[in-house]
C-alpha positions as CSV (number, residue, x, y, z in Angstrom):
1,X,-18.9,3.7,-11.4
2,X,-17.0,2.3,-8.0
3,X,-15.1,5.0,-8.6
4,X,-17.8,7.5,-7.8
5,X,-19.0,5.3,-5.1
6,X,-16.0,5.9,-3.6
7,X,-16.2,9.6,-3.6
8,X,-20.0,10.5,-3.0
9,X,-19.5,11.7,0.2
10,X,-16.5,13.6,-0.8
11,X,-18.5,15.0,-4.0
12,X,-21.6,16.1,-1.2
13,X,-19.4,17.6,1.0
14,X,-18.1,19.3,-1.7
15,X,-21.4,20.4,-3.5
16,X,-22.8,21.3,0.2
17,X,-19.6,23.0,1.4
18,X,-19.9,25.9,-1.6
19,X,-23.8,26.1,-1.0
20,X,-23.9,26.0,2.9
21,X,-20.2,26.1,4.4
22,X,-18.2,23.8,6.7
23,X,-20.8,22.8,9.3
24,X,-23.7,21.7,7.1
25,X,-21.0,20.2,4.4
26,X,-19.4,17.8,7.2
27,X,-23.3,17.0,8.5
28,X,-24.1,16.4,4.9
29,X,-20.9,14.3,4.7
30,X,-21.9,12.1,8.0
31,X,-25.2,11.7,6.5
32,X,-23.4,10.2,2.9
33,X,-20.9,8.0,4.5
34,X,-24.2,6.3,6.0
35,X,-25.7,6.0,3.2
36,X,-22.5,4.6,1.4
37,X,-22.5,2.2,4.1
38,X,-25.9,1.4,4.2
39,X,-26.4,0.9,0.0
40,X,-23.4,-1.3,0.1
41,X,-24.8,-3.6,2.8
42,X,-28.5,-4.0,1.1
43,X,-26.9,-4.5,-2.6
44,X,-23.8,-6.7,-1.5
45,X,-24.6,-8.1,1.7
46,X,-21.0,-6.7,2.9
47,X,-19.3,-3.7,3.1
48,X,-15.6,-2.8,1.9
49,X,-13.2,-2.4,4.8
50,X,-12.0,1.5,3.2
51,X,-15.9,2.3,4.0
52,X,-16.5,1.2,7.2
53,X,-13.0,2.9,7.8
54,X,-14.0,6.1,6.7
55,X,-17.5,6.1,8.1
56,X,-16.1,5.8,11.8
57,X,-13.4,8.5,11.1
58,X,-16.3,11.0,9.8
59,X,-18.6,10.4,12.5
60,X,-15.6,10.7,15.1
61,X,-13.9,13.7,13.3
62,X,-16.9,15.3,11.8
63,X,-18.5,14.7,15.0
64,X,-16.1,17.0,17.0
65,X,-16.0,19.4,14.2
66,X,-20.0,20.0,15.0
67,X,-20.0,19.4,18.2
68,X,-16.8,21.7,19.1
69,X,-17.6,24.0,15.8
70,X,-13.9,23.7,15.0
71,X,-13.3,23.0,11.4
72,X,-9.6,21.6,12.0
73,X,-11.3,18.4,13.0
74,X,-12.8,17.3,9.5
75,X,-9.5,18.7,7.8
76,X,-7.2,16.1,9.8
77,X,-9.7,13.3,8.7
78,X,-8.0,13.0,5.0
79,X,-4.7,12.5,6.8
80,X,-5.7,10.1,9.3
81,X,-7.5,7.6,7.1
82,X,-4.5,7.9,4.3
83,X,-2.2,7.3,7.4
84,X,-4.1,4.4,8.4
85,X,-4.2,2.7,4.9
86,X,-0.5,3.4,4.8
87,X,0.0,1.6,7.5
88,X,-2.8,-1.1,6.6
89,X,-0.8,-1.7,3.6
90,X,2.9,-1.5,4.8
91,X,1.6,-4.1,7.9
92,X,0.4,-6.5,4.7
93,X,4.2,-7.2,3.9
94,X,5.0,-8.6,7.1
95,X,1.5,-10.5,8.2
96,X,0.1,-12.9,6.4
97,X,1.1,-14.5,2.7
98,X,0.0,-12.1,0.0
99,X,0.1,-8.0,0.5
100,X,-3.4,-6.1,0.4
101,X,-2.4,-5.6,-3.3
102,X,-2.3,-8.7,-4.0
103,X,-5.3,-10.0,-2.1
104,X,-7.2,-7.4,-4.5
105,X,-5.6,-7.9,-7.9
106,X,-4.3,-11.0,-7.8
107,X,-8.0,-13.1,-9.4
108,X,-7.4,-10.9,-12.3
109,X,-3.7,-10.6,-12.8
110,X,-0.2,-12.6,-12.3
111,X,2.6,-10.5,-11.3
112,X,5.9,-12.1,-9.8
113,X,5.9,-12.0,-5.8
114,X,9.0,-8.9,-6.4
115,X,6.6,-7.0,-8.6
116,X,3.9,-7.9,-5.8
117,X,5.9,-6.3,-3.2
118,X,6.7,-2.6,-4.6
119,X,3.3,-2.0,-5.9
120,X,2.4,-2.5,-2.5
121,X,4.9,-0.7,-1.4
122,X,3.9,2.3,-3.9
123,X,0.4,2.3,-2.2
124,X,2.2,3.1,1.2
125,X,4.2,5.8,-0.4
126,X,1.0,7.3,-1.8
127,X,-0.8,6.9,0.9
128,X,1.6,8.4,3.0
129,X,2.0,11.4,0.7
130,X,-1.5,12.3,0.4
131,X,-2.2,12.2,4.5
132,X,1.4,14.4,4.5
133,X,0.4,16.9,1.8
134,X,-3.3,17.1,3.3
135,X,-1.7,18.1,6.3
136,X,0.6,20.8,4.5
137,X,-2.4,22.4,2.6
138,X,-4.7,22.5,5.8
139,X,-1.9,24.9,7.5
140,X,-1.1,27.1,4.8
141,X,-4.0,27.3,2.9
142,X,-7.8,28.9,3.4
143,X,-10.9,26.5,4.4
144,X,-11.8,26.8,0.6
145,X,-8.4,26.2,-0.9
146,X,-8.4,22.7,1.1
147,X,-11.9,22.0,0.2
148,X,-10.8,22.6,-3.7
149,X,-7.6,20.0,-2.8
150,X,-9.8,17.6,-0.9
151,X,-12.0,16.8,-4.0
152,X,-10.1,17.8,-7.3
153,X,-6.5,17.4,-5.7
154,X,-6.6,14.0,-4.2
155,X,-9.4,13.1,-6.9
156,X,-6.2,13.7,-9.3
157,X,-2.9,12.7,-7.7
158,X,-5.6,8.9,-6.8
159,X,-6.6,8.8,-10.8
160,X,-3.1,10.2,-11.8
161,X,-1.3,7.6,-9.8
162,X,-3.4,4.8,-11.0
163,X,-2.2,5.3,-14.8
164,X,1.5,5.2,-13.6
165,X,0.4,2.1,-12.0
166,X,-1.2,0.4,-15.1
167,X,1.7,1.4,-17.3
168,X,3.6,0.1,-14.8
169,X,2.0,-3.2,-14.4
170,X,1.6,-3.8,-18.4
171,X,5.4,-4.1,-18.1
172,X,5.5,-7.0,-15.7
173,X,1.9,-8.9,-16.4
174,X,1.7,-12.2,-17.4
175,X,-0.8,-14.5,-18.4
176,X,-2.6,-16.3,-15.4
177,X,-2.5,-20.0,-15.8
178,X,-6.0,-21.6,-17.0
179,X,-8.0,-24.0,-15.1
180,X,-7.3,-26.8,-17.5
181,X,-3.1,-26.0,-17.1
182,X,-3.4,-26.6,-13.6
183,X,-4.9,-30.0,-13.0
């Protein structure tokens, strides 16, 4: 279910990019990311960092896209927000205690700090690899090739490089330590 969440807008620009083209899909796109935003605020009270992230990037380069009618704008957006979580990520190593990784996983899973360390490292990787190839379809591909790669494409490497994860991570898990063990 987050999951979908997560790519509402992507799925309405999607659905209203085939039905309408570029212009209406990134308005319709604006419009979701609000929503997003919006729904997440009323039923949690807060709103995830990736969200808020992605809503000013859409309304910035979905913005220009309508207002200069140059469909280059919304294209770059995929690269700049995997750029910036990247670089989020990669930052996490060197500020602070735990890595963004482990600040999300670590309530439901005990890794060693090593293990820690390259899955968040594998996150920048990935995330640098998606804003990279993003960038390489939007110049030698057609509007609706990169449309197709923006939804099924990074839909698919993001699911497809969360198995390898979880294979991954069954190798190294260990059992967190109970309340009772502590005290």
């Amino acid at each position: 279910m987050k999951l979908f969440f997560d790519f509402f807008p992507i799925l309405l620009f999607f659905i209203a990019y085939k039905a309408y083209g570029i212009y209406t899909a990134t308005f319709v796109a604006i419009l979701a990311s609000v929503a997003q935003v919006g729904y997440a605020r009323i039923k949690h009270g807060k709103v995830e960092t990736m969200h808020l992230v992605t809503l000013g990037l859409i309304v910035v380069f979905g913005g220009a896209t309508l207002l200069l009618q140059d469909e280059t704008f919304i294209k770059w957006k995929p690269t700049v927000v995997n750029a910036l979580f990247a670089l989020a990520f990669l930052a996490s190593h060197f500020i602070g205690r735990k890595t963004l990784v482990e600040h999300a996983m670590s309530a439901s899973i005990s890794l060693p700090a090593p293990v820690w360390a390259r899955l968040n490292l594998s996150w920048v990787i990935f995330f640098f690899m998606l804003a990279a190839l993003n960038l390489y379809v939007v110049y030698n591909f057609d509007t609706d090739t990169w449309v197709n790669f923006k939804l099924f494409g990074m839909m698919g490497l993001t699911l497809a490089f969360l198995v390898a994860q979880a294979f991954y991570l069954s190798r190294h898990m260990t059992e967190p330590e109970s309340k009772l063990e502590k005290d």
